[in-house]
C-alpha positions in Angstrom: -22.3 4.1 20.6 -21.4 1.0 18.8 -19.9 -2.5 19.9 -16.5 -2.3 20.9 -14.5 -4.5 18.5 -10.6 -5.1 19.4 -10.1 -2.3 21.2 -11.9 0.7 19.1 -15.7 2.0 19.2 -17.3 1.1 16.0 -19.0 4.0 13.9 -22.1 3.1 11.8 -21.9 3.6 8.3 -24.8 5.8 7.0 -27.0 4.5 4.0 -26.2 7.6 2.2 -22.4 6.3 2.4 -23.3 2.9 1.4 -25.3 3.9 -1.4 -22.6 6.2 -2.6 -19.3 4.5 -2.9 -17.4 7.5 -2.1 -18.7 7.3 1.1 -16.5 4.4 1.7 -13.3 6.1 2.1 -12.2 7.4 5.5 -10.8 10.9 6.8 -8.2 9.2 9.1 -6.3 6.6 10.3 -9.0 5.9 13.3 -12.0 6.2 11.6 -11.1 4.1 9.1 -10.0 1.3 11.6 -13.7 1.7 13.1 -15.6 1.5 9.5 -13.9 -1.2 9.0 -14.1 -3.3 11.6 -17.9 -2.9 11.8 -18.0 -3.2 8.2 -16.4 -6.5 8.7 -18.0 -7.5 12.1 -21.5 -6.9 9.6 -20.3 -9.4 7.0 -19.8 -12.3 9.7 -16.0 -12.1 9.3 -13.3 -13.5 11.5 -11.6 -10.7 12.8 -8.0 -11.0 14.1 -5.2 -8.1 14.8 -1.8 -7.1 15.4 -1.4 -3.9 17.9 2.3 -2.5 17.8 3.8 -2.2 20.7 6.0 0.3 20.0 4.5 3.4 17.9 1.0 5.6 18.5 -1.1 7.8 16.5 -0.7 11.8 17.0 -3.3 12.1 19.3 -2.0 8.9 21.2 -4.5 6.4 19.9 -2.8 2.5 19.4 -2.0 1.5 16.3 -3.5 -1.9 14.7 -2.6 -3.9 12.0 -6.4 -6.2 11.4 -7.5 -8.9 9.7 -11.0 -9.5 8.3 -11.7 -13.1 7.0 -14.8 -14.7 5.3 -14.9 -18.4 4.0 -14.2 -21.7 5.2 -11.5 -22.3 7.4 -9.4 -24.3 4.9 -10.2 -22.8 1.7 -8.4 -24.4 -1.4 -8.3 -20.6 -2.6 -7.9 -17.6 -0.8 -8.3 -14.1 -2.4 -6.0 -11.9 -0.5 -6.2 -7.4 -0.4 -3.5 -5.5 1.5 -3.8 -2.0 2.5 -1.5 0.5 3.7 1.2 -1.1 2.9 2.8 2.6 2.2 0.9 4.2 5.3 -0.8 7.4 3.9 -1.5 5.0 0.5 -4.3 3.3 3.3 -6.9 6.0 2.7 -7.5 4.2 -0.6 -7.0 0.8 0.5 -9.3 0.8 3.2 -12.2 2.5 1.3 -11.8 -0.4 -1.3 -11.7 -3.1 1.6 -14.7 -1.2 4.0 -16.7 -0.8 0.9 -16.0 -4.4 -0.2 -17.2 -5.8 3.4 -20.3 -3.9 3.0 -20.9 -4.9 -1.0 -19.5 -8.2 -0.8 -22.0 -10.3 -3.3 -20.9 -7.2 -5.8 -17.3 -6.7 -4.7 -16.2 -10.2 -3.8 -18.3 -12.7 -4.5 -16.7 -16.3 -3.3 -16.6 -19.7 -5.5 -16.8 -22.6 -3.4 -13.3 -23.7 -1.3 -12.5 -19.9 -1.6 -11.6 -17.2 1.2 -11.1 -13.7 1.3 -9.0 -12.0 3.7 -8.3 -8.6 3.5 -5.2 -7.1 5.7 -6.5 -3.7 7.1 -3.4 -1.0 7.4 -0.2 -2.7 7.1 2.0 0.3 7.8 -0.4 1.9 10.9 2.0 4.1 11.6 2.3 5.9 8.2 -1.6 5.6 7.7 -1.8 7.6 10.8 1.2 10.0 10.5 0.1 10.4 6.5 3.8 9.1 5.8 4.3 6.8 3.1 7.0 5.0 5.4 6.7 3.2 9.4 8.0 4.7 12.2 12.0 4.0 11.4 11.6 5.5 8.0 11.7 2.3 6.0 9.8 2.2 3.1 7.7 -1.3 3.6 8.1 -2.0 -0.2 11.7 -1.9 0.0 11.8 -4.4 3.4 10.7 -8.0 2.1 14.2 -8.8 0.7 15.6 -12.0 1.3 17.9 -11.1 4.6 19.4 -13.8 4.8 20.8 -13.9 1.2 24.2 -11.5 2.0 23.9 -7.5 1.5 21.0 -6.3 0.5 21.1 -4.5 -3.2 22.5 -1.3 -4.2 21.6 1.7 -6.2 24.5 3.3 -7.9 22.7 6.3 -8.9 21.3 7.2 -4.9 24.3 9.1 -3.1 25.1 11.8 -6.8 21.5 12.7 -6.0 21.1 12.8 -2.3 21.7 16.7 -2.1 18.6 16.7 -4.4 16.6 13.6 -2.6 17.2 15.1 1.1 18.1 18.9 1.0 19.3 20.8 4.1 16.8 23.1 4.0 13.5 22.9 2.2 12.8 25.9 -0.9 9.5 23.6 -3.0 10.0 25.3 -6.4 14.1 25.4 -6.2 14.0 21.8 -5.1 11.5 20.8 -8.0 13.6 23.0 -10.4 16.4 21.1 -9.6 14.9 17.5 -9.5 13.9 18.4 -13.3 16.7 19.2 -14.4 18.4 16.1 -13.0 16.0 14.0 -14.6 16.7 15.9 -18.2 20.3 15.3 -17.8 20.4 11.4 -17.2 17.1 10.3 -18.2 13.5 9.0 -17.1 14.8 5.7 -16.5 18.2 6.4 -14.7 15.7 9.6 -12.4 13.4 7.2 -11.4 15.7 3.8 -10.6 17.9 6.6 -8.3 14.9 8.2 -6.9 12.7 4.8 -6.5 14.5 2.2 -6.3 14.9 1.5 -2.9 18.3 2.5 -0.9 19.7 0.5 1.9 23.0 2.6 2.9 21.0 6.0 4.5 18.6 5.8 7.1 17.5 9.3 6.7 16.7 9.0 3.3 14.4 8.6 1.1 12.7 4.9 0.0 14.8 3.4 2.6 14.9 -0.7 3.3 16.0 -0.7 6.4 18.5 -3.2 8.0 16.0 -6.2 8.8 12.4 -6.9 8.7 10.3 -4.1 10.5 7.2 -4.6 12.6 5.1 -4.6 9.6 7.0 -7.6 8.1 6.5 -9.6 11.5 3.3 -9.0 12.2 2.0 -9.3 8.7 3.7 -12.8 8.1 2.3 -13.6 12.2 -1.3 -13.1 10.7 -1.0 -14.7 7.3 0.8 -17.9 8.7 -2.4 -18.4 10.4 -4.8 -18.4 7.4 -2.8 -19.8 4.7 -2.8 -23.2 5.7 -3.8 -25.5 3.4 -4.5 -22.9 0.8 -3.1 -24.4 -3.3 -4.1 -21.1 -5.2 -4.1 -17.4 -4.1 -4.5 -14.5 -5.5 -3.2 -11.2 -4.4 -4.3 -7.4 -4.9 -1.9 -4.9 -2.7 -3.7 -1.5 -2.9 -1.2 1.8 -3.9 -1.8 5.0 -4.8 0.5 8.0 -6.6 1.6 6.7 -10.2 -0.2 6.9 -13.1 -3.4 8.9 -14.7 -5.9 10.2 -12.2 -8.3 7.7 -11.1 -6.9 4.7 -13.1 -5.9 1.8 -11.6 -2.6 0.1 -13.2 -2.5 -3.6 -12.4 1.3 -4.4 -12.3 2.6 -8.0 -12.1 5.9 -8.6 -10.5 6.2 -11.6 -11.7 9.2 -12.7 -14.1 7.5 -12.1 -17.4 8.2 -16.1 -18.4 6.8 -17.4 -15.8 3.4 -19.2 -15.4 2.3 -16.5 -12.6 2.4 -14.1 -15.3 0.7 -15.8 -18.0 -1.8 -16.8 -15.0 -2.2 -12.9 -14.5 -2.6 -12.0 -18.2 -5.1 -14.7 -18.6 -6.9 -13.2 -15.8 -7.1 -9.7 -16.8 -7.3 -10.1 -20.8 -3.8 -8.7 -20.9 -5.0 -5.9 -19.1 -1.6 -5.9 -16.7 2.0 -4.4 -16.9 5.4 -5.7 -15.8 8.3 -3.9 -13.8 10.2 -6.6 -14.8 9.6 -5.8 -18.4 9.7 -2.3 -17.9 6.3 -1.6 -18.9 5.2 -0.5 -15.4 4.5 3.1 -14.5 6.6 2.3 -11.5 10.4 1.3 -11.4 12.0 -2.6 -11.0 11.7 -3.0 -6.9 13.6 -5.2 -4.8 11.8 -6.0 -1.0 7.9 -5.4 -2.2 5.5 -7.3 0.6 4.2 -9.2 -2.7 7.8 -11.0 -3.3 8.0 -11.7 0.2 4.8 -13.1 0.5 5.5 -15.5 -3.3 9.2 -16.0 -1.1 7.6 -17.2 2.5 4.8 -19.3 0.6 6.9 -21.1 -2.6 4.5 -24.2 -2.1 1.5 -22.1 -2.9 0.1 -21.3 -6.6 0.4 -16.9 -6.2 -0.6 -14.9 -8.3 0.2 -11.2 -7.1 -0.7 -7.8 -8.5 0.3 -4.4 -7.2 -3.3 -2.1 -8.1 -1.7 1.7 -8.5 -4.2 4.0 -8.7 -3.1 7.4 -10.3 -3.4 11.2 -8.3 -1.9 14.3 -9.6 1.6 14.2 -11.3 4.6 12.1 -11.0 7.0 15.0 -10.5 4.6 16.8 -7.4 4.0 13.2 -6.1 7.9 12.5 -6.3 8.1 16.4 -4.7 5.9 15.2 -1.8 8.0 12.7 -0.5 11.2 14.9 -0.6 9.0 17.5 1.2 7.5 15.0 4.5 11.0 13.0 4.4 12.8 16.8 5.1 9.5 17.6 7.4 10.6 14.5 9.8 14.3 14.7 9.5 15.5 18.5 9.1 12.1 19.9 9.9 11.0 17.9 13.4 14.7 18.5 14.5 13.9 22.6 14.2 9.9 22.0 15.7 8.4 22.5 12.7 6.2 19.7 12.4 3.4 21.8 14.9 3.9 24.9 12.4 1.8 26.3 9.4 4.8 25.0 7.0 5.0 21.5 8.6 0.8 21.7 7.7 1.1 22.6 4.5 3.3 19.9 3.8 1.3 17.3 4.9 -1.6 18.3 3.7 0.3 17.9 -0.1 1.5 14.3 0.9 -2.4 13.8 1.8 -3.3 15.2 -1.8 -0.7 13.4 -3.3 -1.4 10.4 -2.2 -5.8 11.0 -1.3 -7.5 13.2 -3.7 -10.6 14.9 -2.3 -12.7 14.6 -5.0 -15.3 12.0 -4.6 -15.7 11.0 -8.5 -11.4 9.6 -7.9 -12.6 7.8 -5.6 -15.6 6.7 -7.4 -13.3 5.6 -10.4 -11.2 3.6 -7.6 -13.7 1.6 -6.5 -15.1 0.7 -9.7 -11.8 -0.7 -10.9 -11.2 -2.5 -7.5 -14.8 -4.3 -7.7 -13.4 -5.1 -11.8 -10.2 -6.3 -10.4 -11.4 -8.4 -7.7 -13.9 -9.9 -9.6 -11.5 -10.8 -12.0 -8.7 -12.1 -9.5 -12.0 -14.4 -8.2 -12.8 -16.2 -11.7 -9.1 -16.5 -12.1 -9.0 -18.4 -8.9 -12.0 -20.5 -9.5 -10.9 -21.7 -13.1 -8.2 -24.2 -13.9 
C-alpha cells in the first residue's frame, strides 16, 4: 500500500507507464486522483484540496477538487493547467498533468520567479459520473459569467430546437437524422451557436449555466486566491477534449482579437492559435468559460489564457453524445435506466467521445501538451 495523501491511498506508477506516455492516463475518476497525487507528492509539490460536500462518486467514494504546486511561494510567474473542467473531459487532463509531475524537467521546466500549479479535476462530479456537466447539470464553461452584471445572456436559437436538443424518448439514429437536418436548414454557424452556446432559461437542458456560481466556481476561486498572490504574469492552459481532428490539439484564445493577451498568445505559439472571438475556433463564441472568469477575478494580473481542445471522433457523434447522457439523467434515470444495458451503452459513447482508447491519441496528446507547455513557459519568461 502506498502513503495516504488527502484522504486516498496512493497507487505507484509502473516504469513501464512512465516510460510510455500512454501509461499516464487513468481508467477512472479515483485512480486518477491517486496517480496524481503521488505523482505530485514525488515531485516535492505543495499539495492542497477542495472535498465537496455535497456530491459522491458511484461507488460512494468523496469527490476532490486538488491542487499540486511547485516553485517559490511568490512567484512573479505562475504557469497555471486546469483539468476537468467538463467532468468526463478529466481523463485527458489528468494524464497531461500526472505525466507532467512525473516528466517535469521535459514537460515543465521552470524559469526563475516562476510556479506551476496545476488544478486536478475541477468538475469531480462529472469526471466521476463521465458527464461533461456537475451534479446540477450546469455546464462549468457556461457558469463564470459576471452574476452580478443583470440577466445572464440569451440564445435565441435554444427553445425552436429543444425537441431536438432533449427528446422525450431516446431513438440515436432518428435523433441524429434529425439534428442533421436542422443543421442543413439554418447553417453551421446558427446549429452550433443554438446547440453550444450556453442556455440559461432550462435546467434540464443541454449546456446549461446555471443560476449562480456552482461548487466548482467556489472552490476553484477558494484555491487559486491562495496562490496567486503576488503573481504579475500567468499563463493558462485549460485542458478539453471533443472538437477538432483526432489527436490534435487546437489552442484557442479567448481573448478579444485586439488586445495585447492575444498578440501575447500568437507571439507565443508562432501564430499557432485560433479565436472564438474571430470565429476561427473549432468551437463556438462562449459566454461563462472558467478562463474569463479567472482574466475577470484577477484584472491586475498579466493572463494569458488558452483553451487546449484536443480532437476524438466527429463533431456530429460527439454533439449526439451529450443529447444521449443529458436524456440518460433526465428522461432515462426518472424510468431506472441508468443501471440498464441501454443506460451502459450510452455512457460508454460519452466515454469514447470524449476518451479514446487508443493509446497512440493519447500519445499525440501528450506530445502537444509538453509543446504547449513549453511554449506557454518561454512566453512567460520573456518580456
Amino acid at each position: 500500500m502506498g502513503k495516504t495523501i488527502a484522504g486516498e491511498t496512493a497507487v505507484t506508477m509502473s516504469d513501464d507507464a512512465a516510460a510510455d506516455p500512454a501509461g499516464f492516463f487513468p481508467d477512472g475518476y479515483v485512480a486518477a486522483r491517486r496517480a496524481f497525487l503521488e505523482a505530485a507528492a514525488r515531485a516535492g509539490a505543495e499539495i492542497d484540496g477542495r472535498r465537496h460536500e455535497e456530491a459522491r462518486a458511484p461507488a460512494g467514494e468523496a469527490l476532490w477538487m486538488d491542487a499540486a504546486r511547485i516553485g517559490p511561494q511568490r512567484p512573479r510567474r505562475m504557469l497555471l493547467i486546469l483539468s476537468g473542467v467538463h467532468g468526463v473531459e478529466g481523463f485527458c487532463g489528468s494524464g497531461v498533468q500526472t505525466g507532467t509531475l512525473r516528466r517535469l524537467a521535459e514537460a515543465a521546466p521552470l524559469p526563475p520567479e516562476t510556479a506551476l500549479v496545476m488544478i486536478h479535476a475541477v468538475n469531480p462530479y462529472g469526471f466521476a459520473w463521465l458527464r461533461r456537466v456537475n451534479e446540477d447539470n450546469v455546464d462549468l464553461n457556461r457558469n463564470f459569467i459576471d452574476w452580478a452584471a443583470g440577466a445572464p445572456p440569451t440564445n435565441p436559437g435554444y427553445a425552436a430546437l429543444r425537441p431536438i436538443f432533449c427528446p422525450q424518448e431516446w431513438d440515436a439514429d432518428a435523433n441524429l437524422a434529425a439534428a442533421d437536418a436542422k443543421r442543413a436548414e439554418i447553417g453551421e454557424r446558427a446549429w452550433r451557436a443554438a446547440h453550444s452556446g450556453g442556455q440559461y432559461e432550462d435546467p434540464a437542458g443541454i449546456f446549461y449555466g446555471g443560476t449562480g456560481p456552482v461548487w466548482s466556481q467556489r472552490a476553484l476561486f477558494d484555491l487559486l486566491d491562495a496562490h496567486v498572490a503576488g503573481v504579475e504574469r500567468l499563463a493558462i492552459v485549460d485542458l478539453h477534449t471533443g472538437l477538432g481532428p483526432p489527436g490534435h490539439g487546437e489552442r484557442i484564445a479567448m481573448h478579444d482579437p485586439g488586445r495585447p493577451a492575444m498578440a501575447r498568445a500568437r507571439a507565443w505559439f508562432g501564430g499557432d492559435v485560433t479565436s472564438t472571438i474571430a470565429g476561427d475556433a473549432v468551437t463556438a463564441p462562449l459566454s461563462g468559460t472558467a478562463l474569463e472568469g479567472i482574466e475577470r477575478r484577477y484584472p491586475a494580473i498579466e493572463t494569458t489564457a488558452i483553451a487546449l481542445e484536443f480532437g476524438t471522433i466527429d463533431n456530429r457523434h460527439v454533439q449526439l453524445a451529450v443529447r444521449a447522457d443529458n436524456w440518460l439523467h433526465g428522461q432515462g434515470a426518472a424510468r431506472g435506466l441508468l443501471d440498464d444495458p441501454a443506460g451502459y451503452c450510452i455512457k460508454q459513447q460519452i466515454r469514447d467521445a470524449f476518451y479514446p482508447a487508443d493509446p497512440d491519441w493519447k500519445r499525440a496528446v501528450w506530445r502537444r501538451a509538453v509543446a504547449t507547455q513549453r511554449a506557454m513557459l518561454a512566453g512567460l519568461a520573456g518580456p
